[in-house]
C-alpha positions in Angstrom: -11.5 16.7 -14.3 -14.2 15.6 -11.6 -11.2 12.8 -10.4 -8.8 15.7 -10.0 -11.0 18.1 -8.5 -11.5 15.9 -5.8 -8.0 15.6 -4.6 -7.2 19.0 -5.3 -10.4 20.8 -4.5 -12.1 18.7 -2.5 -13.2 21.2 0.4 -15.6 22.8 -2.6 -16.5 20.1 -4.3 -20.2 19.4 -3.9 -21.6 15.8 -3.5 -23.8 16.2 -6.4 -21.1 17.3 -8.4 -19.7 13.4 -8.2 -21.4 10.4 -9.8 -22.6 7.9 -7.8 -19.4 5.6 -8.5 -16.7 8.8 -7.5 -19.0 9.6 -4.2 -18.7 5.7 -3.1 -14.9 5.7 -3.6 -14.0 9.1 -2.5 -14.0 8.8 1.4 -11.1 6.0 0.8 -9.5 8.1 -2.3 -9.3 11.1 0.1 -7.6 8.9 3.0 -5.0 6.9 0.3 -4.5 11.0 -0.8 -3.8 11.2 3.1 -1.6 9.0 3.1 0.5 9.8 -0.6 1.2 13.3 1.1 2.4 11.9 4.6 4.8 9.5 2.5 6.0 12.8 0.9 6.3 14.9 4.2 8.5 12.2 5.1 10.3 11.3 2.8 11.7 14.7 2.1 12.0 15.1 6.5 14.3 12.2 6.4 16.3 13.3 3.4 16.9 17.2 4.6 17.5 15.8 8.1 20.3 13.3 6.4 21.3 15.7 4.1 20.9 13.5 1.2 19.6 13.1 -2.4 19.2 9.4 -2.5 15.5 8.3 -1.9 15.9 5.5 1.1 12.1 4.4 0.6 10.6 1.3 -1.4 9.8 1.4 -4.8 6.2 0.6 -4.0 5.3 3.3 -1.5 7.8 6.5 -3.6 5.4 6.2 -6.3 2.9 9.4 -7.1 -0.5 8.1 -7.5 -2.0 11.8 -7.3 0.1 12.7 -9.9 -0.7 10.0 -12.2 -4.5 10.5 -12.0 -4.1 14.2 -12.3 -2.2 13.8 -15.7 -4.7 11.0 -16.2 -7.3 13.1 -16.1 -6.0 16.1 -18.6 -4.2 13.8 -21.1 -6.2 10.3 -21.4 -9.9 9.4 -23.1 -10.5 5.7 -22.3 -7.0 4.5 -22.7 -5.9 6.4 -24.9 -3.6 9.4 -24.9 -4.8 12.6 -26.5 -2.4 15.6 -26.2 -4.5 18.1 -24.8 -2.8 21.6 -24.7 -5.9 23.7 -24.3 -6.6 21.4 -20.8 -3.3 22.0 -19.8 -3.1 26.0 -20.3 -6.5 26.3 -18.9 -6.4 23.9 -16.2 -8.1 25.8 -13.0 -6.2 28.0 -10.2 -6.1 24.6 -7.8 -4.5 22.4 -9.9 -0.8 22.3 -10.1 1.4 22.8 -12.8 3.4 19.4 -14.1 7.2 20.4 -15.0 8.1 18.4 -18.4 9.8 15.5 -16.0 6.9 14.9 -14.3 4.8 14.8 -17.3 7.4 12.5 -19.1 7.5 9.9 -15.5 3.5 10.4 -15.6 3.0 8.9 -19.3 5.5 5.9 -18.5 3.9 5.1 -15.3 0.4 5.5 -16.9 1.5 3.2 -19.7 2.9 0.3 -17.5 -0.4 0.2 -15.2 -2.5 0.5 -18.7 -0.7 -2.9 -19.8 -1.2 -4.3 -16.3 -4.9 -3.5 -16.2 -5.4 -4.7 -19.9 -3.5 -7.9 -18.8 -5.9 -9.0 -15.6 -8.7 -6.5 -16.0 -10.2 -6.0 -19.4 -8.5 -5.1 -22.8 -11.4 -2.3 -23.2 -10.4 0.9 -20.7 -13.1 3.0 -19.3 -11.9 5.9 -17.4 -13.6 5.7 -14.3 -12.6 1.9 -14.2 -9.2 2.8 -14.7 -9.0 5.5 -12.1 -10.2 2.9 -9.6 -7.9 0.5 -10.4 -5.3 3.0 -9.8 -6.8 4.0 -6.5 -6.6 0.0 -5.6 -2.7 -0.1 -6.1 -2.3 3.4 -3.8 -1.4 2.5 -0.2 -3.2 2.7 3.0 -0.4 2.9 5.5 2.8 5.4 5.1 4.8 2.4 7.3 5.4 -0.8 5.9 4.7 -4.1 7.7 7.6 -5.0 9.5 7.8 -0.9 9.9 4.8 -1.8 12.0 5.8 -4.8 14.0 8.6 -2.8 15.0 6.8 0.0 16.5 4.9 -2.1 18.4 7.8 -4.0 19.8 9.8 -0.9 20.5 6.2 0.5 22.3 5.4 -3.3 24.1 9.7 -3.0 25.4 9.3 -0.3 26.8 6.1 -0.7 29.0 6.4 -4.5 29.7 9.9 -5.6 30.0 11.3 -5.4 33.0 15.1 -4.8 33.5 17.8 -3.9 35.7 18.7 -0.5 36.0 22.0 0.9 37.7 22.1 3.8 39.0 25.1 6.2 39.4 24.7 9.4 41.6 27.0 12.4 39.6 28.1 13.8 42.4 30.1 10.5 44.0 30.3 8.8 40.9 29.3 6.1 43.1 26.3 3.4 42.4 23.3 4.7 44.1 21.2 1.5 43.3 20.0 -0.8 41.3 16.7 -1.2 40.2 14.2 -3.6 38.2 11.5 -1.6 36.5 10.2 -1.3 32.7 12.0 1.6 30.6 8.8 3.8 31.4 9.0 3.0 34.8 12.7 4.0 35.0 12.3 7.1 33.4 9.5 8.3 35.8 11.6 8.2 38.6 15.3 8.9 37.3 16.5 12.0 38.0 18.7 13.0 35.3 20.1 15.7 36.9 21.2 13.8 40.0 22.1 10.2 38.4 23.5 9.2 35.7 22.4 5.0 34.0 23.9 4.0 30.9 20.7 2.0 30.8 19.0 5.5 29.8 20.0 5.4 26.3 16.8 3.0 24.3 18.2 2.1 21.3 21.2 1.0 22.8 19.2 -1.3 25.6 16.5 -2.1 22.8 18.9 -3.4 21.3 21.2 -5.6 23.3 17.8 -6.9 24.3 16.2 -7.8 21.4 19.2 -8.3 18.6 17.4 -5.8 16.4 19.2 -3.7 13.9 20.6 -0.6 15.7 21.2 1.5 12.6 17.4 1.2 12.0 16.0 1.6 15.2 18.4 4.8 15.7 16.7 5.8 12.3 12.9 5.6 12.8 13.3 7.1 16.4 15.3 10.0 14.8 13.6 10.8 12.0 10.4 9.2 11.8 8.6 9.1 15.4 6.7 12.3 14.9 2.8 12.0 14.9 2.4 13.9 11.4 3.8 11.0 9.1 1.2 8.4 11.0 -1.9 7.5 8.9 -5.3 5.9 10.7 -4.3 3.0 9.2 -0.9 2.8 10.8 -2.8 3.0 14.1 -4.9 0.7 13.5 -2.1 -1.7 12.4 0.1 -1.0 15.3 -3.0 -1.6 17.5 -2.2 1.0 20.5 -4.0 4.1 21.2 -2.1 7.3 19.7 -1.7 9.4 23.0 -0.6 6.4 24.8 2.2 5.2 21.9 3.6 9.1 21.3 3.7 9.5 25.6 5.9 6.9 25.8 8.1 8.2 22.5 8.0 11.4 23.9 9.8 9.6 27.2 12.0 7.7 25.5 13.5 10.2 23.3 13.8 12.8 26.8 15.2 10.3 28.4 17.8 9.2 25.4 18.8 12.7 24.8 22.5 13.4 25.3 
């Protein structure tokens, strides 16, 4: 149970508690764990927000590691799987309870990564090893690559390009001016109560600018822009410090709002 005590318990888990092997792999277990739940918190953000039922996210990211090495844990002996029902009834106060479906996805799962592991790995299954190997497959980042580049296109657009901005004043209806200035610039000096600049709207400039997707850069702005779904590793990916990138999100969507 060591395995599952440390994603489940892990602020009383005690170092000596771990073997050497599970105290070398669990500062990256606990930041892949990080990253399952953010992948979860967002997920089910984007599908209440949409009001849907239908997963929108890749097959590699939806799957649930910590579930698998959980059942893992209660169910398996070096490859093998033992029904265990005094585990299961017993299992302590921190660990959570796994509905019939999730026991029944759990076992195929398990059985499909057991084959793969066999197949490259080793035909002979130790538990530890296999644990690892499962940890190997989890991912680091909650975005996906291109997810990535496009972040740091939408951030690099709207602090470097430079474009022309007309202004209307409400009152006359009249153009007040025109000016040349990055997004961020613009929206540091607009006053949105006084003028009006169909050039406010991001997505809509972004776009025409850059002949990206609109549907999709509508979608991670709406629903995906918060600072809670963002793993260290997305930071580091995206390569811009994390007050600077969600200050200029924070502008864009202010500025955006109808």
């Amino acid at each position: 149970m060591i395995w599952s005590r440390m994603i489940f318990d892990r602020n009383n888990i005690k170092p000596n508690e771990m073997t050497h092997l599970q105290q070398s792999k669990c500062n990256e277990l606990y930041d892949k764990v990080d990253v399952q739940y953010k992948l979860l918190k967002l997920k089910n953000y984007v599908l209440k927000e949409k009001g849907s039922s239908k997963s929108n996210f890749g097959s590699s990211k939806s799957i649930d590691f910590i579930s698998l090495i959980y059942y893992y844990n209660l169910y398996y002996k070096n490859g093998v799987w033992k029904k265990n029902d005094i585990l299961r009834y017993n299992r302590p106060n921190n660990m959570p309870v796994l509905t019939k479906n999730k026991r029944v996805y759990c076992k195929g799962k398990i059985e499909e990564y057991l084959e793969e592991y066999k197949s490259t790995k080793s035909q002979s299954i130790n538990d530890d090893d296999f644990i690892i190997y499962l940890i190997s497959l989890m991912p680091n980042s909650v975005f996906t690559g291109d997810e990535i580049d496009q972040w740091r296109k939408i951030y690099d657009f709207a602090t470097t390009q430079k474009i022309e901005f007309r202004i209307i004043d409400r009152k006359s209806k009249c153009e007040k001016e025109i000016r040349e200035q990055t997004y961020i610039e613009f929206a540091n000096t607009f006053d949105i109560s006084q003028e009006s600049c169909k050039g406010r709207f991001f997505v809509r400039l972004f776009c025409q600018q850059t002949a990206k997707c609109y549907t999709r850069v509508d979608d991670m702005l709406r629903y995906k822009a918060n600072a809670e779904f963002f793993s260290k590793q997305d930071f580091a990916s995206i390569g811009i410090d994390e007050q600077a990138f969600f200050d200029v999100i924070k502008t864009i969507k202010r500025i955006s709002k109808k």
